[in-house]
N, C-alpha and C positions, 0 to 999 in steps of 0.2 A: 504494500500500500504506500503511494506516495506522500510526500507533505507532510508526514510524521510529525509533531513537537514532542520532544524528548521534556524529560523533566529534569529540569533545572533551575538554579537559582537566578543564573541571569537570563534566563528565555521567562519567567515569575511575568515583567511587565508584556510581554507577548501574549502571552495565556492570559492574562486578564480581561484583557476583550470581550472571550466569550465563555469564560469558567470562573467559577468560585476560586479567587485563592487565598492566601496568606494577603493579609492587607499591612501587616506589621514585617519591621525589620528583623530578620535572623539571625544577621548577622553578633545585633545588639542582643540576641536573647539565649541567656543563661541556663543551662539547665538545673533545675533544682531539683528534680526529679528523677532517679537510678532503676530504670523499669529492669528485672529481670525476664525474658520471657516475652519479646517480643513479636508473637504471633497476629492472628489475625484478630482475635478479639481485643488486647490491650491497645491495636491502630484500628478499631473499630469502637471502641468506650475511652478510655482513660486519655489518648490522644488528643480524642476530639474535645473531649471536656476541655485539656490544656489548652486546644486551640480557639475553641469560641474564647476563654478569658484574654488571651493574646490579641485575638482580632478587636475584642470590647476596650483594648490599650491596658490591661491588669496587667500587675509587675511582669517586667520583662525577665527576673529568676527562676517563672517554673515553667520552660521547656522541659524535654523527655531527655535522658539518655538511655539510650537502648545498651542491655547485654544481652549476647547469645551465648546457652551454654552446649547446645546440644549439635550431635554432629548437623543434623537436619538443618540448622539456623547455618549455616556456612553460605549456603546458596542464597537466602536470604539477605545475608549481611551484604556478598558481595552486589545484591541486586539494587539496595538501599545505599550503601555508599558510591554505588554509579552513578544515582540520582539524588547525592547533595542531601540524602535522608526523606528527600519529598515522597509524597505518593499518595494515591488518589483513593478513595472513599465511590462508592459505585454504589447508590442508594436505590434499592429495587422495591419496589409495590405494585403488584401486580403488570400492567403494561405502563404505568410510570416509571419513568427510569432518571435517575441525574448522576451527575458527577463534582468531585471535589477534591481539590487539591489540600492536603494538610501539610502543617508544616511545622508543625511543635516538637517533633522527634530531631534532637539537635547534632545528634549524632548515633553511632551504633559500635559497640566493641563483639568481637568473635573472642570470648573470652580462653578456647582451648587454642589460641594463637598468641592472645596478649591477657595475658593474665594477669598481670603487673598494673597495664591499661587499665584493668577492668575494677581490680583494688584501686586503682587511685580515682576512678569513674564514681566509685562510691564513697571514699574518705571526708568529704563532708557535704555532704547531703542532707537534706533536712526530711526528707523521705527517701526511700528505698522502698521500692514498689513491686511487685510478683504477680506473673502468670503461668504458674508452673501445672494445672493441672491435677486434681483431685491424689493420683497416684505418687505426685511430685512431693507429699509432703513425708513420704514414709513412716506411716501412722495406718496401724489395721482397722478398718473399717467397721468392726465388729467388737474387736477388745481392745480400741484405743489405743493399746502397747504399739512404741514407737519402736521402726524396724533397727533397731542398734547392731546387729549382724548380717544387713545388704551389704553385698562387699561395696558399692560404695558408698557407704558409709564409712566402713574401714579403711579404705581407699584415703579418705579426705581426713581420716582420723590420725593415719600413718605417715601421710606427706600433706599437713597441715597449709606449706604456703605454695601448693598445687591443685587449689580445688575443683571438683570437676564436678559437683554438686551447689544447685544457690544456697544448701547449709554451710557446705563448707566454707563458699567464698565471703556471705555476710558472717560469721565466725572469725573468720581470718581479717575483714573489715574491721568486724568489734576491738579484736585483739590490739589493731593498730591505733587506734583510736583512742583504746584503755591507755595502751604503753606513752600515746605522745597525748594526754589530757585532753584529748577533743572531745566534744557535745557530743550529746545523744544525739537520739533521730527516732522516726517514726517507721517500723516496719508494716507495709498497707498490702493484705492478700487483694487482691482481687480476680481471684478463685470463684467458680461457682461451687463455692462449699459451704454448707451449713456454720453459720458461728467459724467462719475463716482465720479474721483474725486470731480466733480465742486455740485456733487451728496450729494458726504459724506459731505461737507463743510456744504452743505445747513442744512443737517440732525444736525450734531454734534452742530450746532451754535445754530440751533433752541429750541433741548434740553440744549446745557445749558446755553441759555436766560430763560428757566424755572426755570431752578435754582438758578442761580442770575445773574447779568450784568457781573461782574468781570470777572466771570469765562468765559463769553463769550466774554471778550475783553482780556484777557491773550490770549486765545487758538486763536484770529484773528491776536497777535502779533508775537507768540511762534507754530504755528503750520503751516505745507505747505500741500497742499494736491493735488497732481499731478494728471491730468488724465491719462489714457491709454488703450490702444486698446487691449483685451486677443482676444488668438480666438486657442484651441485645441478642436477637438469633444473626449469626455470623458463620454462613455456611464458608465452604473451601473455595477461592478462589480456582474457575478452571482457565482454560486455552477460549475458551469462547467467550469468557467473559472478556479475558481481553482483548478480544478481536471485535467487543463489541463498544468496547473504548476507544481503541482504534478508529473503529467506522465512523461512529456516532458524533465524535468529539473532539477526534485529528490529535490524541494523543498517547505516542510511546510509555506506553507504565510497565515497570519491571517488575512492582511490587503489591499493586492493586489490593481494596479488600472490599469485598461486596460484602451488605448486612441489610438488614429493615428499616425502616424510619425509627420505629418505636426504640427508645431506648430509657433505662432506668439505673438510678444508683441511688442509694439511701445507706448515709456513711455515718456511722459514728464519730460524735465530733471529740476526739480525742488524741491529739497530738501533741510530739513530745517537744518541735522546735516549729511552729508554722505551719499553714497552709495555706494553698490559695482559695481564693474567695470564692468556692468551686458553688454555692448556692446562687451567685449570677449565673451560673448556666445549668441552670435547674437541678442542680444536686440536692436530695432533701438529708438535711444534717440532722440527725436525732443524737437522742443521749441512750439508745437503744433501739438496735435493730433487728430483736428475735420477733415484734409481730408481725414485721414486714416482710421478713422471712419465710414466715409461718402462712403467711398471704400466698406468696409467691409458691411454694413448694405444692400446698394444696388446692389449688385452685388452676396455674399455669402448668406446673411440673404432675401435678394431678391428672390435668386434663390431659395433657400428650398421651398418660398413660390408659388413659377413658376413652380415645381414640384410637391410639394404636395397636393395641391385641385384639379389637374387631374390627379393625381395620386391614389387618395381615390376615385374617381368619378367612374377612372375607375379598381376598384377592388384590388389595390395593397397595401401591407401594410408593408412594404419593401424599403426604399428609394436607396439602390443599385441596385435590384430588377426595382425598377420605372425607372432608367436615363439605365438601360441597354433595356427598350424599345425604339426604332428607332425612335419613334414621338415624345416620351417625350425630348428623349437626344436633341434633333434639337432643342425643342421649348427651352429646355433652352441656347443653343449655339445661338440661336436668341436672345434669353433676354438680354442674356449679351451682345452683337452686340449691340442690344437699348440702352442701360443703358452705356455701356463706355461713349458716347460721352458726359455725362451732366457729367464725373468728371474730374478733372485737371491733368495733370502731377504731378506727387511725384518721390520725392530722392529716387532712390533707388528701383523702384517697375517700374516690366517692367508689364503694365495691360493686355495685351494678356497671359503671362505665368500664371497672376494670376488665371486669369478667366481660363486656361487651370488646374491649379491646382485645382479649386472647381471641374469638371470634373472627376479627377482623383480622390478627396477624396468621393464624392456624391456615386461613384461609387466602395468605398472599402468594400466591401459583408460581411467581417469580423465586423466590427463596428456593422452593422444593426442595423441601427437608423428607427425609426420606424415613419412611414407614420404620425401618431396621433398626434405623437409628436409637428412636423410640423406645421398640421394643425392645434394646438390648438391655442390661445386666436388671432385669426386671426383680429380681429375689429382693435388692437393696431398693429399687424404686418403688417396689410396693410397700415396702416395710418404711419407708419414708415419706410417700407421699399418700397413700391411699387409706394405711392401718389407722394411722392416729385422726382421722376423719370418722371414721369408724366409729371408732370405741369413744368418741367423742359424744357422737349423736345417740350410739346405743345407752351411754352413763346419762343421758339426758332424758331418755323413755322417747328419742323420736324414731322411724322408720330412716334404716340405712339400704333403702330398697336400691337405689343407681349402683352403692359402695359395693353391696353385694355382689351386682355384677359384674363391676370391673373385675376385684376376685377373682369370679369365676371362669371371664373370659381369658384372664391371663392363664391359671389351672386348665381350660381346653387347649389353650395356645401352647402348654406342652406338650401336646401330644407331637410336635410337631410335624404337623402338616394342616392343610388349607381346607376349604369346605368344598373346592376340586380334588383335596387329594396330591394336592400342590406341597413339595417336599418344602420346608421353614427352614432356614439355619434359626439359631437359639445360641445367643453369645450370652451368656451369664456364667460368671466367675464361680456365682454361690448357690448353683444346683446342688451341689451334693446333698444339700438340707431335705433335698425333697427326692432322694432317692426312692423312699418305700412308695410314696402316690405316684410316681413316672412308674418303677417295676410293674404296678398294678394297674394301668390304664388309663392313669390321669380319671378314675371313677369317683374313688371315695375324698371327697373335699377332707374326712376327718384325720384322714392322713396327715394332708397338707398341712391343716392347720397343727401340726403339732408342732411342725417346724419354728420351736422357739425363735432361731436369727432374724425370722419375718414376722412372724405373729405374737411374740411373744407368748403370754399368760391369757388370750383374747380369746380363747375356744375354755378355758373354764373359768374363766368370769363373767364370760354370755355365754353361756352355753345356744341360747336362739342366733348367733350370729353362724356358726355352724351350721345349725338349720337353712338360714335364709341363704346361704352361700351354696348349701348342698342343690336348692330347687334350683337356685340359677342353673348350676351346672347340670341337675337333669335336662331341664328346659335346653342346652345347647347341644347337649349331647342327640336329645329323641327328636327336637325340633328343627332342630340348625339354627345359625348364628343368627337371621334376619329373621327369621320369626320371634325367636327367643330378645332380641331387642327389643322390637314391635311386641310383645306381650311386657316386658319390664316396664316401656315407656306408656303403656296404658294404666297398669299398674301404679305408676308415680303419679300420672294423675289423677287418677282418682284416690289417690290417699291423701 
């Protein structure tokens, strides 16, 4: 294609013509920010955030600086220092489309080439920021116990100023920091993990009690670590998208990241040296962020799950595709029905618009988030998002007739295969829980539910939740998937 503009800093007043860019100088702007984990969602949320306060003229010290630890980030890095750190935002909604150029990321280090770089990136920072990914913190899912025997872990435990883990390297940051009396700082997950922060504390403390006490009582006196709520859907940038950049908009991107409109963050305002003024660009600051969470998980992370095991069951692999069927979209306009009443009023958040907003994003065709996806590591998704809705409504004496079925559709959905007959893969880590109900036909729900790791104590302190979970799964099993919905969702309403 010809007539390319490449992205750069001096080609910035070229593209401004007919693109959104950076309206503030770069040159001048510091970064006070040490993001580890420079993927697609921290240049899809935390970037932009930076960059709306930069374009509003807010202090020119909190640019990004990027670290990559991972071999995968190589390609990346060399993509983003071809292009002067810029790179463009590809905002999809349906057949809307636009583009943007951001530019808060002020630079980018490969830290398994410049390690040295990467410590002195972070030595004084008033934040150090993370995208590492739920498995990135080395903490079991189930018994909290921190993996202190991954090699590396021992790896970064044995050769301290060679870290190839973000514990070891903020460790080895701390340690500098202790030795020549410099300030705390703020370590900020922004993970999508339950209680993150309270996440990373656990992690960091615990590596570096392996390393010595001191170090672990400076960084419990000298360091804050705020939770907070993300939530953009930021699928993988492919070849088409950028060919559709290309086309569209006459512009070279090496680095692109496609996401939703919709974006949220709700941060605990707890820092240990400064922040930016991050509620000018719509960040909601609270002094606690578990109901906002607790919002989120049951209701959006709820709902994916509400859609996608009858959604794969019955054929679709699609989840815009999936809520634009008449039965699916209901059963989830029902869920969330169920599911509002177990959560509280919050500042600020009208929960009818919310739950109207998942609606509209589930349902943006451009995204195409993909059924699989969803359905994967389902043991821990339902035990997170589905159970404690549950037994919320059942300790209240109300009908958990929708909750029921989600349950039960995930309990058919092992059987795996489709209501053609259609072979399923099934990615979940923590199947083994449910070896005896998979042995036996995916029949008896009372199996399932003994599976402490997901159910906990929930089949003998209701013992009717058992009940109402077994008829679902009759009903799917004799009837099939689409009648057995269309029989739940008359059900719900008439109750």
């Amino acid at each position: 294609m010809k007539n390319l503009t490449a992205l750069r800093n001096t080609l910035l007043a070229q593209l401004r013509s007919r693109i959104e860019c950076p309206s503030y100088d770069r040159s001048r702007t510091t970064p006070g920010v040490a993001h580890i984990g420079v993927g697609g969602f921290n240049r899809s949320h935390l970037a932009v955030y930076l960059d709306d306060l930069l374009s509003q003229g807010d202090s020119k010290r909190w640019g990004e600086s990027g670290i990559g630890l991972l071999e995968g980030d190589r390609k990346l890095h060399e993509a983003l220092t071809g292009q002067d750190c810029l790179y463009g935002l590809l905002l999809m909604d349906n057949s809307d489309v636009s583009y943007r150029v951001i530019g808060s990321l002020i630079r980018h280090v490969y830290a398994p080439t410049a390690r040295a770089d990467a410590l002195e990136s972070m030595a004084s920072r008033g934040i150090v920021s993370l995208t590492v990914t739920e498995g990135g913190y080395f903490i079991d899912d189930t018994t909290h116990k921190f993996f202190d025997d991954h090699p590396d872990i021992r790896r970064d435990l044995e050769q301290p100023d060679q870290p190839g883990t973000w514990l070891g390297l903020v460790a080895e940051s701390c340690v500098r920091r202790m030795n020549n009396g410099g300030a705390g700082f703020t370590l900020l997950s922004c993970d999508n993990v339950q209680e993150n922060g309270a996440t990373a504390r656990k992690a960091l403390l615990s590596f570096a009690e392996l390393r010595n006490s001191s170090l672990r009582q400076w960084i419990e006196r000298n360091v804050s670590f705020p939770n907070s709520m993300v939530d953009r859907i930021t699928p993988r940038t492919t070849d088409e998208n950028r060919a559709e950049i290309a086309r569209k908009f006459g512009v070279e991107d090496l680095a692109p990241v496609v996401c939703e409109p919709f974006r949220q963050w709700v941060l605990e305002d707890s820092f240990a040296a400064g922040r930016p003024a991050w509620e000018r660009a719509g960040v909601q600051m609270t002094s606690d962020v578990a109901p906002y969470e607790k919002m989120k998980m049951r209701l959006l992370n709820g709902g994916h799950s509400t859609v996608g095991y009858a959604a794969d069951l019955l054929g679709y692999s699609d989840i815009a595709e999936s809520v634009g069927d008449r039965d699916l979209r209901a059963l989830l306009q029902r869920f969330m029905a169920e599911v509002r009443p177990t959560l509280s009023p919050l500042p600020g958040i009208d929960l009818d618009e919310y739950s109207n907003s998942i609606l509209n994003r589930f349902s943006n065709a451009a995204i195409r988030d993909q059924v699989a996806r969803i359905c994967s590591d389902g043991c821990a998704k339902i035990a997170k998002f589905i159970v404690p809705s549950l037994r919320d409504r059942l300790s209240a004496g109300l009908s958990p007739g929708i909750l029921s079925f989600v349950i039960a559709s995930w309990l058919h959905y092992l059987r795996g295969f489709d209501e053609n007959r259609r072979e399923m893969t099934i990615a979940d880590s923590g199947l083994a829980c449910l070896n005896d109900f998979r042995e036996q036909g995916c029949a008896d729900a009372r199996l399932a539910l003994e599976a402490r790791a997901v159910f906990g104590d929930l089949a003998a302190t209701y013992p009717q939740a058992t009940a109402a979970i077994q008829s679902c799964l009759d009903h799917l099993r004799s009837q099939g998937v689409r009648a057995a919905i269309e029989r739940t969702l008359e059900a719900s309403r008439a109750a």
